[in-house]
C-alpha positions as CSV (number, residue, x, y, z in Angstrom):
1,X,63.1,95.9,89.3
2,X,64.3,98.8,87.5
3,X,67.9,100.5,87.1
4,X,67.0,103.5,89.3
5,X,65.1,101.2,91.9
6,X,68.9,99.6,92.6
7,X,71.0,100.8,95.5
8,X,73.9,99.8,97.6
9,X,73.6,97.1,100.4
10,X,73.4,98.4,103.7
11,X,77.0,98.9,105.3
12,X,78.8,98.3,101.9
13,X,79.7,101.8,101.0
14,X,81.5,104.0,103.2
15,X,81.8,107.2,103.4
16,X,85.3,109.6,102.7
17,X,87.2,111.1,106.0
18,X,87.0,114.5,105.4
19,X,90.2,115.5,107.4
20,X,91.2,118.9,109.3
21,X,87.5,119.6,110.0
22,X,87.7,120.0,113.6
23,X,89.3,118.0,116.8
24,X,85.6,116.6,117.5
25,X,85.7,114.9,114.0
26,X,88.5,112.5,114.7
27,X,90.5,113.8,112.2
28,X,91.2,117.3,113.1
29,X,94.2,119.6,113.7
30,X,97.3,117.6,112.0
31,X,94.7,115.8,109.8
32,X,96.5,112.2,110.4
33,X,100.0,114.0,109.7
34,X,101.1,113.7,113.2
35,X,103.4,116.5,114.1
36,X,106.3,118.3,112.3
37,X,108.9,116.8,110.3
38,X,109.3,116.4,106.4
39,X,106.1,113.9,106.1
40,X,104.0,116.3,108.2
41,X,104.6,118.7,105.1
42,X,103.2,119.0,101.5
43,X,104.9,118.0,98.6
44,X,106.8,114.9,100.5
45,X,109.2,113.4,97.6
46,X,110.8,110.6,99.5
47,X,111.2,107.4,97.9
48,X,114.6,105.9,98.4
49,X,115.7,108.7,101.1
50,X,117.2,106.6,104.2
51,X,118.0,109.7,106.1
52,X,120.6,111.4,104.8
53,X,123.0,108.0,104.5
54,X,123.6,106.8,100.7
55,X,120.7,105.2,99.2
56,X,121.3,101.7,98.0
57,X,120.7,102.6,94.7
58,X,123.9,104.5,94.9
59,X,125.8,102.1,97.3
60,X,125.2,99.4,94.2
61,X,127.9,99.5,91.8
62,X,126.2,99.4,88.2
63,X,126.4,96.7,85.8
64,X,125.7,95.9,82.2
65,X,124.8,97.4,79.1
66,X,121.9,97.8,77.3
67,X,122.5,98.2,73.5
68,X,120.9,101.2,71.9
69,X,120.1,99.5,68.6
70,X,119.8,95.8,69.4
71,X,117.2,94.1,66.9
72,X,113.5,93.4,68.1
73,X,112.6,90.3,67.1
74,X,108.9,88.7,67.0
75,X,109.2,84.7,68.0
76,X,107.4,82.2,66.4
77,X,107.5,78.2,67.2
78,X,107.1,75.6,65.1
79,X,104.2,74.3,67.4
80,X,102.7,77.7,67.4
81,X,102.9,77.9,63.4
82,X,101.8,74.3,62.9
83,X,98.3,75.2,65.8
84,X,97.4,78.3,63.2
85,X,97.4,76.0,60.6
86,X,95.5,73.2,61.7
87,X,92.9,76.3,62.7
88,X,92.4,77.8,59.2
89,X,94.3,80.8,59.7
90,X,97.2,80.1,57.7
91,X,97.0,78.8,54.6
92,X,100.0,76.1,54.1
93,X,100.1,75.7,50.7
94,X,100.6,79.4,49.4
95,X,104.0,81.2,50.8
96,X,104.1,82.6,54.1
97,X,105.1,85.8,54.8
98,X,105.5,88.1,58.0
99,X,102.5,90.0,56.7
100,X,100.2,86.9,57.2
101,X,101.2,85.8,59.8
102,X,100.6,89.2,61.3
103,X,97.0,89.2,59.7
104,X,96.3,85.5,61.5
105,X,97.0,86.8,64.8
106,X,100.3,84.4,65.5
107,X,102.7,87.1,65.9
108,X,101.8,91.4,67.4
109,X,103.4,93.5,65.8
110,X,106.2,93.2,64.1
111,X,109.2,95.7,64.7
112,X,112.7,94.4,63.3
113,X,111.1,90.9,61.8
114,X,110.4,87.6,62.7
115,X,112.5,84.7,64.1
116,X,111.5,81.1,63.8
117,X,112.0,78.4,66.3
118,X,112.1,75.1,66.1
119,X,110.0,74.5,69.9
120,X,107.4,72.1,69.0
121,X,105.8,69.8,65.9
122,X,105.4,70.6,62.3
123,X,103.8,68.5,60.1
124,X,102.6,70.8,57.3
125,X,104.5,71.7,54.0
126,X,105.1,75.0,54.5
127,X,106.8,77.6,52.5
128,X,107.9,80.2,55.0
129,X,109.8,83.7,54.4
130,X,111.5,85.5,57.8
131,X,113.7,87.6,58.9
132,X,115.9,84.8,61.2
133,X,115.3,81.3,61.8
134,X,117.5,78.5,63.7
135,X,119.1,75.8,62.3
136,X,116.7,73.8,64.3
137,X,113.9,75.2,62.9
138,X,115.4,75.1,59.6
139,X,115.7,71.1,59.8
140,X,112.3,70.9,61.1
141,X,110.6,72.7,58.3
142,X,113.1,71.0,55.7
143,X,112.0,67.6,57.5
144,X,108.5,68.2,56.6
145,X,109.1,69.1,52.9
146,X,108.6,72.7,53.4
147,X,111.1,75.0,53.0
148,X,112.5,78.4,54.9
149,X,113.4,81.8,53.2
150,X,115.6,84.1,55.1
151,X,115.8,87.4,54.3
């Protein structure tokens, strides 16, 4: 069998409703529109419209605050840091820094800096440099006889 021997299974494709052709075709005159009315008409923007009454968007009162410059940080367990280590993509015994852990795939990209945390096991030595780190995590990697760098 070659490539331009293949074709579709008999009944498996269908094909388009070519609409307004005709009242004979099914689909003729309003073309599926029914009759008159905003939807009947092109260029329908109505999403959220109930008909002249106040959208609940608008009934709901608003709420919050979103801060404009809040810090982005990129998470990193203990468990997670402790798997890339067991794999051979972090080396334990030189420093680690936020560039290789970006380079070993644990963390994407890195926007305002890294944050470790102290969810799961470390057993390694580790001599870690990040931007924020919990207490937690702190005593974890303190624990192991490794040591944590904030700055």
């Amino acid at each position: 069998m070659k490539l331009n021997e293949l074709k579709a299974q008999d009944g498996s494709v269908k094909g388009r409703m070519r609409v307004g052709r005709g009242i004979g075709s099914g689909k003729g005159k309003t073309a599926g529109s029914g009759h008159k009315g905003q939807k009947a008409r092109s260029g329908v923007a109505i999403n959220g419209f109930e008909g002249g009454q106040m959208p609940i968007y608008r009934r709901l009162p608003k709420r919050g605050f979103t801060s404009l410059n809040k810090k982005q940080f990129e998470v990193v367990n203990l468990g997670r840091l402790q798997k890339a280590i067991d794999a051979g993509k972090v080396d334990a015994k030189k420093p680690i820094t936020s560039e290789i852990l970006v380079d070993a795939g644990v963390v994407g990209k890195v926007i305002d800096g890294i944050r470790l945390l102290a969810k799961g096991e470390l057993t390694a030595k580790v001599d870690i440099t990040v931007t924020g780190a919990s207490k937690a995590a702190v005593e974890a990697v303190e624990k192991a006889g490794g040591k944590v760098t904030v700055a």
